[in-house]
C-alpha positions as CSV (number, residue, x, y, z in Angstrom):
1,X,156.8,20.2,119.8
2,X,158.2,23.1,117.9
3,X,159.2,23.0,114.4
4,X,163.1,23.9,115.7
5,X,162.8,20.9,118.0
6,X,161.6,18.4,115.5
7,X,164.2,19.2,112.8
8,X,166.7,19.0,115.7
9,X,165.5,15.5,116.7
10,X,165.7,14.3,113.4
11,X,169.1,16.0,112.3
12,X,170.3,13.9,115.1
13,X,168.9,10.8,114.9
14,X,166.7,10.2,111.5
15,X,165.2,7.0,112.7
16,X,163.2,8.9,115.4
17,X,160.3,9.0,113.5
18,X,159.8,5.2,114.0
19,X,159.7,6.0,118.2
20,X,155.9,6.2,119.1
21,X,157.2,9.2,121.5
22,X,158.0,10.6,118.6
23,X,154.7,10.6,117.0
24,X,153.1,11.4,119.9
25,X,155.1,14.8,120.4
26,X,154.3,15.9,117.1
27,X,150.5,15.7,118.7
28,X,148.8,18.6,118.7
29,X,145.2,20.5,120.3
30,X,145.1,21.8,116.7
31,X,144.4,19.5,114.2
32,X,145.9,22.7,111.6
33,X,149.1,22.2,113.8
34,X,149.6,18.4,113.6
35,X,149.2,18.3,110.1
36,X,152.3,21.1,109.9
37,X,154.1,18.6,111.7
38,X,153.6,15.4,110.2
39,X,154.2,17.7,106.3
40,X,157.8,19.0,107.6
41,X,158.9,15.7,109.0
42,X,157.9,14.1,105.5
43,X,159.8,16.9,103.7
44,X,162.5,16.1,106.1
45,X,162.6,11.8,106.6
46,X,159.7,10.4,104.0
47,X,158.2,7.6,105.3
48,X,154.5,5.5,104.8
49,X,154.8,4.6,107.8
50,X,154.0,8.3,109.4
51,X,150.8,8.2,107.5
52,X,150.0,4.8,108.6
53,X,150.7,6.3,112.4
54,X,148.1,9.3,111.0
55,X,145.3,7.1,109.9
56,X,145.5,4.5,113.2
57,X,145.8,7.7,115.2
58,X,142.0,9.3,113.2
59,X,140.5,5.9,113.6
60,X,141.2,6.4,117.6
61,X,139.2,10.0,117.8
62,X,136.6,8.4,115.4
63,X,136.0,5.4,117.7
64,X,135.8,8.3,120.9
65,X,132.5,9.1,119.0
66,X,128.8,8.3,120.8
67,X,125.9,8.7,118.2
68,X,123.4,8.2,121.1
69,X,124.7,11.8,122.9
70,X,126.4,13.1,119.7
71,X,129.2,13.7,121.6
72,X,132.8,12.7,122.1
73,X,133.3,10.1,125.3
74,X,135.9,13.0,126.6
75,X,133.1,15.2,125.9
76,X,130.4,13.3,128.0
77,X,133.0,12.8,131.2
78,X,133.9,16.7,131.3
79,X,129.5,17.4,131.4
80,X,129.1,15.2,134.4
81,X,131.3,18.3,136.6
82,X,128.0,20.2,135.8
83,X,126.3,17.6,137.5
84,X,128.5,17.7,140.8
85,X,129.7,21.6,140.4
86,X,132.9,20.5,141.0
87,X,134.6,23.6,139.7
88,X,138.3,21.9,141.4
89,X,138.0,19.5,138.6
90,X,138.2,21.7,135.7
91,X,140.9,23.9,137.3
92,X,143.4,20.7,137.7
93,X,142.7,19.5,134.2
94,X,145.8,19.0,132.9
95,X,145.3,16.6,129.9
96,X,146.0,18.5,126.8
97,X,145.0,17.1,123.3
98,X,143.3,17.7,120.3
99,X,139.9,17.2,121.5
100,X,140.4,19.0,124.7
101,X,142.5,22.4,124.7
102,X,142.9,24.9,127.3
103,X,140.5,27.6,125.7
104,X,137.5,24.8,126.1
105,X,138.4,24.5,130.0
106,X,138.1,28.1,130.8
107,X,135.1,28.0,128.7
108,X,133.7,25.6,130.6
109,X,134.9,27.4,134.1
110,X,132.7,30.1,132.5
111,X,130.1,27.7,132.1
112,X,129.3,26.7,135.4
113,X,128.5,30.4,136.9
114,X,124.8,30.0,134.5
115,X,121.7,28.3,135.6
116,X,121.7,26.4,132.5
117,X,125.3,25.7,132.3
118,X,125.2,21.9,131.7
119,X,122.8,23.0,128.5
120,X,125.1,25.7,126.8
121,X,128.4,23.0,127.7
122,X,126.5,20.6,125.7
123,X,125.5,22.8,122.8
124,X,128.9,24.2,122.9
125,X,130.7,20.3,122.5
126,X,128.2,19.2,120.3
127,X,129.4,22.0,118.2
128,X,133.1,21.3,118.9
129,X,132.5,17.4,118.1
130,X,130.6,17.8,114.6
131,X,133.4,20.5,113.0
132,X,136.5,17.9,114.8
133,X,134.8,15.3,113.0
134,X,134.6,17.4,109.6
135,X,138.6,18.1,110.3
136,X,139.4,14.7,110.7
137,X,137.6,13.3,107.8
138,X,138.9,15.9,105.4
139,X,142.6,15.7,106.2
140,X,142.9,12.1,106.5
141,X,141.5,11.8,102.9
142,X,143.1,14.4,101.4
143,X,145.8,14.9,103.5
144,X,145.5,18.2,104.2
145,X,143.9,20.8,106.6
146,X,140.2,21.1,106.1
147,X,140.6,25.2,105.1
148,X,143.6,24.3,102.4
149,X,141.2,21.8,100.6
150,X,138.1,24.2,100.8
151,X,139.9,27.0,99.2
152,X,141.2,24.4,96.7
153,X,137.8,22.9,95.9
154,X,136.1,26.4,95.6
155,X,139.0,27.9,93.0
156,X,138.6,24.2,91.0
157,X,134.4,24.2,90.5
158,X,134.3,28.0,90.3
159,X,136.5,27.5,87.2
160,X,135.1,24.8,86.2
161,X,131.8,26.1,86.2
162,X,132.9,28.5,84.0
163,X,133.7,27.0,81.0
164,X,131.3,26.5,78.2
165,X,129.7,23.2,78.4
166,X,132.0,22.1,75.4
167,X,135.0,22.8,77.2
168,X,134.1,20.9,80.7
169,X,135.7,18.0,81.7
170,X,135.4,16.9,84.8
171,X,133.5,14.0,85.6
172,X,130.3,15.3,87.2
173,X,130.1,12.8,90.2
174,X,133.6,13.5,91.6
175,X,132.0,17.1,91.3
176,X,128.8,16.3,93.4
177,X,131.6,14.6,95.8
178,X,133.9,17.7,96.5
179,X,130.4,19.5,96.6
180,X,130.0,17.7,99.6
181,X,133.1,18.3,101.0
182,X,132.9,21.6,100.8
183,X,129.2,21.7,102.8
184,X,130.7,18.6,105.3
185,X,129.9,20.5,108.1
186,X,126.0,20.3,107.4
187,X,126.0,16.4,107.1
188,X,125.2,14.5,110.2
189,X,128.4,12.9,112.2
190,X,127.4,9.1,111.7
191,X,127.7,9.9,107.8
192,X,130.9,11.7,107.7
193,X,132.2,8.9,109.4
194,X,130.8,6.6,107.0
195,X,131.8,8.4,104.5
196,X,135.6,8.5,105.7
197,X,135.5,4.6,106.2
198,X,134.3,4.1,103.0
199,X,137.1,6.2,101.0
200,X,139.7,6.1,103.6
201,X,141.9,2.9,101.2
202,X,140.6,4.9,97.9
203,X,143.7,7.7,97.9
204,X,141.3,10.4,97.6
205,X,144.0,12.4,98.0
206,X,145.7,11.4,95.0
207,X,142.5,11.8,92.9
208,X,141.8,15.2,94.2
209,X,145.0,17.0,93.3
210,X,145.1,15.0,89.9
211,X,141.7,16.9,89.2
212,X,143.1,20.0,90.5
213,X,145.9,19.8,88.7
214,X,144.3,19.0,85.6
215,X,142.1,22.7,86.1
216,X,144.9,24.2,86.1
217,X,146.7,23.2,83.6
218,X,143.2,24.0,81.6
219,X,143.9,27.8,82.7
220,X,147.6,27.5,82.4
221,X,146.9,26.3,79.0
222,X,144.1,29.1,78.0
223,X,146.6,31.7,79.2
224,X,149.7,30.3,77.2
225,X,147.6,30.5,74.4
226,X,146.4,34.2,74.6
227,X,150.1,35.2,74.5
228,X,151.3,38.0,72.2
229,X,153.8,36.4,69.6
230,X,156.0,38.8,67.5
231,X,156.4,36.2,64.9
232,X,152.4,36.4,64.3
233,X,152.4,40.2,64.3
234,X,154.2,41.2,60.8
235,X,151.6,44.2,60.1
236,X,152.9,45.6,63.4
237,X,156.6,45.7,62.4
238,X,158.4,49.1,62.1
239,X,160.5,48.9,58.8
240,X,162.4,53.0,59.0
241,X,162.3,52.5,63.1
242,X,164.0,49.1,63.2
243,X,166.8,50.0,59.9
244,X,166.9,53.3,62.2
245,X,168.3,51.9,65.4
246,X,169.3,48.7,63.7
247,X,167.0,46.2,66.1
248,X,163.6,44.8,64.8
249,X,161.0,47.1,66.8
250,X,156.8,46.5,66.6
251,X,154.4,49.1,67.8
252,X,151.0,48.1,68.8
253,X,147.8,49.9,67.3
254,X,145.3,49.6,69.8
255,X,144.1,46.1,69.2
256,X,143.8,43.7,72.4
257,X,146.7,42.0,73.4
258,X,148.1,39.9,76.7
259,X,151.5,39.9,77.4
260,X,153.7,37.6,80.2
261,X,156.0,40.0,81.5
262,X,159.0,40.5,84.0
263,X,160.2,43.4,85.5
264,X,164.1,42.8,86.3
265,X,167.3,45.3,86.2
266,X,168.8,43.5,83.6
267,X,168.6,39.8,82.3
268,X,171.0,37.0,83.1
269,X,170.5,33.6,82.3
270,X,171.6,31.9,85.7
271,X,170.3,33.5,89.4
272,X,170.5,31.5,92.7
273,X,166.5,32.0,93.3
274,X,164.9,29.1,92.7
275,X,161.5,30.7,91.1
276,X,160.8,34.0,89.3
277,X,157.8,36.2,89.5
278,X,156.1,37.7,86.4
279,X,152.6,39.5,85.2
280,X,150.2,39.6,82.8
281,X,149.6,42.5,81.3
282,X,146.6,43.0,78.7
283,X,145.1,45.8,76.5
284,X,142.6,46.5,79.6
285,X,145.6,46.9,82.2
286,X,149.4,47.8,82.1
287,X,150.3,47.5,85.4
288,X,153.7,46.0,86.3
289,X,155.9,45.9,89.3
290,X,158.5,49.1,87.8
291,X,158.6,50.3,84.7
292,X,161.9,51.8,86.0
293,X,163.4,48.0,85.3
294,X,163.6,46.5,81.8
295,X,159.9,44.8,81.0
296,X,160.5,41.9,79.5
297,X,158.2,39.9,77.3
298,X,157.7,36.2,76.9
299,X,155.9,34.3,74.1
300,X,155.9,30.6,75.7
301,X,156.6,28.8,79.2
302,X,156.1,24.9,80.2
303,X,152.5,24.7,82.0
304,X,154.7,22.5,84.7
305,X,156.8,25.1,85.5
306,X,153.3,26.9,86.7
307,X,153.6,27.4,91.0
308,X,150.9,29.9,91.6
309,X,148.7,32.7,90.6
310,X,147.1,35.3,92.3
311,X,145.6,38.5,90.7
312,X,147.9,40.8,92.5
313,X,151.1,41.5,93.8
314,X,151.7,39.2,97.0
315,X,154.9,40.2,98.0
316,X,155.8,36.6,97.8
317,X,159.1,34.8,99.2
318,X,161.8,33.2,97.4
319,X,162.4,30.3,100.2
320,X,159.7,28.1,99.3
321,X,162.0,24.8,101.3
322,X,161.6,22.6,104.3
323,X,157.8,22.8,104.4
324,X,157.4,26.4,103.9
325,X,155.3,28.5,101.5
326,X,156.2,31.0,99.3
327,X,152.7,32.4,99.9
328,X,149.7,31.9,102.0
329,X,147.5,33.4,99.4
330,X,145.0,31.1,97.7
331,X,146.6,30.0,94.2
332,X,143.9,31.2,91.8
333,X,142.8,29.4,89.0
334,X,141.9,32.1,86.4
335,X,141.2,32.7,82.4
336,X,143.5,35.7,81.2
337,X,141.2,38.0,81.3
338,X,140.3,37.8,85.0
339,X,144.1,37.5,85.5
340,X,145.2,40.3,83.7
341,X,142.1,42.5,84.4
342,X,141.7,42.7,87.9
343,X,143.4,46.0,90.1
344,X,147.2,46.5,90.2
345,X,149.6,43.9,88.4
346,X,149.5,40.3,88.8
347,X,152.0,37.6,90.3
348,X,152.1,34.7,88.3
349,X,155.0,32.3,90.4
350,X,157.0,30.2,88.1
351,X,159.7,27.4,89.2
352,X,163.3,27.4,87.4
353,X,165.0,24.5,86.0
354,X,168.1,23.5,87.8
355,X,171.7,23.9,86.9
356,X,172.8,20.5,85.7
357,X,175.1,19.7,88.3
358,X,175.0,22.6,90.2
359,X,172.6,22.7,93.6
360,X,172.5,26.7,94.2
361,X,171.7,27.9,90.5
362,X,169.2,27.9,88.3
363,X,168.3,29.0,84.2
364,X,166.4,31.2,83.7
365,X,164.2,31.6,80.8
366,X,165.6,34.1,78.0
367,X,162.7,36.4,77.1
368,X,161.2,36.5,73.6
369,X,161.0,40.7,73.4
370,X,161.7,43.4,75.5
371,X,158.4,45.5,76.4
372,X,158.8,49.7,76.1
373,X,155.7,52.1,77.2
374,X,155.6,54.9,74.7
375,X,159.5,56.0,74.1
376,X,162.5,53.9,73.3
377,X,165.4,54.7,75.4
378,X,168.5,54.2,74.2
379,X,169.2,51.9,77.2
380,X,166.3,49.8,75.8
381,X,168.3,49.5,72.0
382,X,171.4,48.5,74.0
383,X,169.4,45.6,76.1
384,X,167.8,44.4,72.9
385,X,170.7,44.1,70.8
386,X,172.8,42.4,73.8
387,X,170.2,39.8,74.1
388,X,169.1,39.9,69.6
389,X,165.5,40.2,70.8
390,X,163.0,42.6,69.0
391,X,161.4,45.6,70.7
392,X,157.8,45.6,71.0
393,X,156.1,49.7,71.3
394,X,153.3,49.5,73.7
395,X,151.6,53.6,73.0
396,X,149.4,53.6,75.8
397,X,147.5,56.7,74.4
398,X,146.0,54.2,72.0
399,X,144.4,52.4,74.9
400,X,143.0,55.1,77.7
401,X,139.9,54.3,76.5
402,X,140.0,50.6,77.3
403,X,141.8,51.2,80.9
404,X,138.9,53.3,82.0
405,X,136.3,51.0,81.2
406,X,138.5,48.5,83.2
407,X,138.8,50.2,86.1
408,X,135.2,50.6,86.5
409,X,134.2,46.9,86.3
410,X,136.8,45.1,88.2
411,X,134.1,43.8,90.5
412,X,133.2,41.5,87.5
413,X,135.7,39.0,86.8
414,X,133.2,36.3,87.8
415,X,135.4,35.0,91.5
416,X,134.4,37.0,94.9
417,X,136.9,39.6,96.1
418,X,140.0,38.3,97.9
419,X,139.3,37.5,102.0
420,X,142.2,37.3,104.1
421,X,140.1,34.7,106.1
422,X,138.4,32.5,103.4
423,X,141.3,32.1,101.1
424,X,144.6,32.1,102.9
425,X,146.2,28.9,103.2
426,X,146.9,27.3,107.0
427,X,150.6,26.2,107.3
428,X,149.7,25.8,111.5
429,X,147.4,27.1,113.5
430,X,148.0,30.7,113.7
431,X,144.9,31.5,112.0
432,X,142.5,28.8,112.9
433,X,140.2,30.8,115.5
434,X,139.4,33.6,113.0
435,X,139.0,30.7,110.2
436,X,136.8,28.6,112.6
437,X,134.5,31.9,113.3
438,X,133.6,31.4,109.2
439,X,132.1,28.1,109.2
């Protein structure tokens, strides 16, 4: 069922999602797929019972399991056509689901032209049976596709793992577990299955992205702290400039700094987008999205307000509604200086509070300074005294030196280089056979 259809069939009758056809047409041959489903008809009609109808549905594949072949039942009926060579039999199969798809039939048509056909079938669902299994354990405790909560996992230990042993947190057995998790393939099917039955009523979903949430409100936190604060930099003020042009001005001196920043034609303190997108800036890199636009600076923001983070521009989207993203990039859990130091500028996603009683606008955060590279235009005097904010001097002369050595040790912010396979999220299956070729 496409994602038009089902928002169609609930538009018109909301109480669909109670019909068993229903559920059943939201039934995928991709796991990655189904979950899309059942996330937009819970953004659209929230309801316990569809996750009820997700965990009786799991338990059915998990009974269609045989330890003694290691196989799915399905599995075993479609090996016995190797046994007859009944080649008709695969080309009317016609019963589509998720642990029998239409690439696996014309695999198996492929199959049956080798001597030892019946042998690489076997290998080949034996294969398809123990990663199944992995998906269906993963999502139906966390509630999520099996690549989402890998690149979730990875991002949460790798910064964990980071910190000084002061500074850890975490307890170290719900580490060990999502360990585990993240190497599920490699256990045996009998204990995955154990495994799911024994968490399955625990809400492991719940505990998971309370952990998760807690790391990165840890970085958030770290990063908040690191900000530049014009009320902490008195030595840098500019007594003759700021009397001169009659608007407080600070000029930096070379020492390290981080700045949040946006880059924006001009400020206004309501928009219709419902987040903004800004960077982090440091002494090590200046790089922002124009520095044709005003460069505004901000001292503080709520770590709630937080969406995501990624070390680059992701040329994100403002519709972030109705079960869509505003990126597929992984959202990266980062100290400032991995942030702020890595190639290009940045994009650190942050939500804006709602208008009080207005749906379609949003505040948005006055900033604390307005940012200026080297020369104060007079453009720059006008914004500042329009919104009686100081003007902070960035010379970037005074930090060339600091630059270079950046640029030559980007490879060393401690987290591997961005994959487009490994760490984009799945919102359906349109990348599953290039993520499934990485397992």
């Amino acid at each position: 069922m496409r994602k038009e259809e089902i928002i169609q069939a609930i538009y018109e009758k909301p109480d669909v999602v109670y019909q068993r056809s229903f559920f059943d047409s939201i039934k995928s041959t991709s796991l990655l797929q189904f979950r899309r489903n059942i996330n937009l008809v819970q953004d659209l009609r929230p309801t316990f019972y569809l996750e009820q109808k997700v965990d009786s549905y799991y338990e059915e594949l998990l009974k269609q399991y045989d330890d003694e072949t290691g196989l799915f039942f399905e599995y075993q009926n479609l090996l016995k056509i190797f046994q007859t060579s009944n080649h008709e039999a695969l080309k009317n199969y016609k019963h589509y689901h998720y642990l029998v798809n239409r690439k696996m039939i014309i695999q198996l048509e492929d199959y049956l032209l080798y001597q030892d056909g019946e042998k690489l079938a076997y290998d080949y669902f034996a294969k398809n049976t123990r990663e199944k299994i992995s998906e269906i354990v993963v999502d139906g405790l966390f509630r999520d596709t099996i690549y989402n909560v890998w690149i979730n996992i990875r991002e949460m230990i790798r910064y964990h793992n980071g910190l000084e042993q002061r500074e850890k947190f975490l307890n170290q057995d719900r580490l060990n577990f999502y360990q585990k998790i993240l190497e599920i393939d490699s256990m045996s099917n009998v204990d995955k299955i154990q495994l799911y039955h024994e968490l399955r009523k625990k809400n492991i979903a719940l505990l998971f992205y309370q952990d998760w949430y807690k790391v990165r409100k840890h970085s958030y936190q770290k990063m908040k702290n690191s900000l530049f604060r014009v009320k902490e930099k008195g030595n840098l003020f500019c007594y003759q400039k700021s009397l001169q042009n009659q608007v407080p001005i600070y000029e930096l001196n070379g020492d390290d700094f981080f700045m949040l920043v946006s880059c924006r034609k001009r400020y206004t303190d309501i928009d219709s987008a419902r987040r903004h997108c800004y960077t982090l800036i440091s002494s090590y890199n200046m790089e922002v999205f124009s520095k044709r636009n005003f460069i505004y600076g901000y001292s503080d923001f709520s770590l709630d307000e937080v969406m995501h983070i990624f070390e680059r521009d992701i040329a994100s989207s403002s519709n972030f509604g109705s079960n869509s993203f505003t990126t597929s990039f992984v959202n990266r859990i980062m100290t400032p200086e991995q942030i702020s130091y890595s190639k290009g500028y940045s994009e650190i996603q942050m939500v804006n509070k709602r208008k009080e009683n207005d749906l379609e606008r949003f505040l948005i955060r006055k900033p604390n300074y307005l940012v200026v590279f080297d020369e104060i235009e007079e453009r720059h005097l006008i914004e500042a005294k329009r919104l009686h904010i100081p003007i902070v001097v960035i010379p970037t002369s005074k930090y060339l030196d600091k630059i270079r050595k950046n640029s030559k040790s980007q490879d060393e912010l401690g987290f591997d280089k961005f994959d487009m396979i490994l760490d984009t999220y799945t919102n359906g299956c349109e990348m599953e056979k290039d993520k499934k070729s990485r397992r």
